[in-house]
C-alpha positions, 0 to 999 in steps of 0.5 A: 121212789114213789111220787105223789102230790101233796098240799104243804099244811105247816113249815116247820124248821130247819127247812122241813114241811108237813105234807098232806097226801091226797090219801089224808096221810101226813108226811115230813118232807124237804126241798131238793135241787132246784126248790132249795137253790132258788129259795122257792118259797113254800107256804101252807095250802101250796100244792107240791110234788113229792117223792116218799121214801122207800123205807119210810112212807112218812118221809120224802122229798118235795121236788117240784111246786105245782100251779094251782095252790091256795093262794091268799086273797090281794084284794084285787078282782081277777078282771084288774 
């Protein structure tokens, strides 16, 4: 499996998102192991980790949520 890093663009149903790779491909991909036990919730602009299908490049699996994502603003200043 090839694993890349992506940002989560739309979620889509049946607990499928649409990826974008550092390279401007999309790809559709689903939750695995932990992320979907849990009910890690993924929104757009979250920074994953994804391994593409061999056979498909347009299809993988996100198995891990990286730090560091887009995240919307509170209202709050960081020094509070």
């Amino acid at each position: 499996m090839n694993e890349v890093t992506a940002t989560v663009l739309e979620e889509l149903p049946s607990a499928l998102y649409r990826l974008e790779l550092e390279n401007k491909q999309q790809v559709l991909a689903h939750p695995v192991g932990t992320l979907k036990r849990n009910f890690v919730r993924l929104r757009p602009g979250d920074r994953v980790q994804v391994e593409l299908s061999p056979r498909d490049w347009t299809r993988g699996r996100i198995i891990g949520k990286l730090e560091g994502g887009l995240q919307p603003a509170r209202g709050l200043s960081p020094a509070e």
